[in-house]
C-alpha positions in Angstrom: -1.9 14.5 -20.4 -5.0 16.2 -21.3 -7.4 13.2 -20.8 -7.1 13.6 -16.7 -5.4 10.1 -17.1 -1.4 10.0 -15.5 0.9 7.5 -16.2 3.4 9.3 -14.6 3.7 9.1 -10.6 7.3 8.9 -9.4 6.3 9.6 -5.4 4.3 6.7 -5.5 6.5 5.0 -7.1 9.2 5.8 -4.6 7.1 5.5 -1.5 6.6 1.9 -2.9 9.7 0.9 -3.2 9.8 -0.3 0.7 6.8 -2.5 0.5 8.1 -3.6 -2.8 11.3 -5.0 -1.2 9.0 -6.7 1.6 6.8 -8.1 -1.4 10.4 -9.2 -3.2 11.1 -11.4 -0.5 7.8 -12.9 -0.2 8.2 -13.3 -3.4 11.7 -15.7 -2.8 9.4 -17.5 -0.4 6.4 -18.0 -3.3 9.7 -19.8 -5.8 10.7 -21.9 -3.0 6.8 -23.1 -2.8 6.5 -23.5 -6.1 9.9 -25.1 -7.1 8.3 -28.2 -4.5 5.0 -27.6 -5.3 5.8 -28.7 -9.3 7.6 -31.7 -7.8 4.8 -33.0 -5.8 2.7 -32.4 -8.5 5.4 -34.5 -10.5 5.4 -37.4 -8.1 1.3 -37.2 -7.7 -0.8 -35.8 -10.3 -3.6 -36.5 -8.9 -3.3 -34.5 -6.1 -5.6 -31.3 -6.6 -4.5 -29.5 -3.3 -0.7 -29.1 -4.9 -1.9 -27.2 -8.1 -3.5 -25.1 -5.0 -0.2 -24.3 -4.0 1.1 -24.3 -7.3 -0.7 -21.3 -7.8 -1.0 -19.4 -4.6 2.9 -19.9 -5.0 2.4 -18.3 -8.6 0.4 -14.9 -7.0 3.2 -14.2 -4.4 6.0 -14.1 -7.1 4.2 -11.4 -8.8 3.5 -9.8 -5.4 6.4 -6.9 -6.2 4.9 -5.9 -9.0 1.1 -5.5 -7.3 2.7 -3.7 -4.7 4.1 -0.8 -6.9 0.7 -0.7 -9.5 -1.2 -0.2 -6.4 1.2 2.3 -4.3 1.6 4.4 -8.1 -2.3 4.6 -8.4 -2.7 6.1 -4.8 -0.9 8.9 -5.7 -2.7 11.7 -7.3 -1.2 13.7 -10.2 
């Protein structure tokens, strides 16, 4: 605690937990797209645009979890 560095914030972590359940459903969204992303990519490898998709889909599953690092490092300690 002495270093000025807190890994500790439960109000941001709280006042996060709203957008967090916004970003959990996005994230639903993001498996859906890439659940038929991987099977386009199965039926055409060659297709560059789906591996794209593939990994936008990737970014908005771990949405939820950006959501709360970045609400828990507004707060100050």
């Amino acid at each position: 605690m002495g270093d000025g560095d807190c890994e500790c914030r439960p109000l941001g972590f709280l006042l996060g937990l709203p957008f967090a359940l916004l970003a959990f459903l996005v994230s639903l969204v993001g498996i859906l797209v890439w659940i038929v992303g991987i099977l386009l990519s199965c039926i055409c490898p060659c297709c560059i645009c789906v591996t794209v998709l593939v990994e936008v889909a990737l970014e908005l599953i771990k949405a939820p979890l950006h959501v709360i690092k970045w609400f828990t490092s507004q707060i100050p300690c």
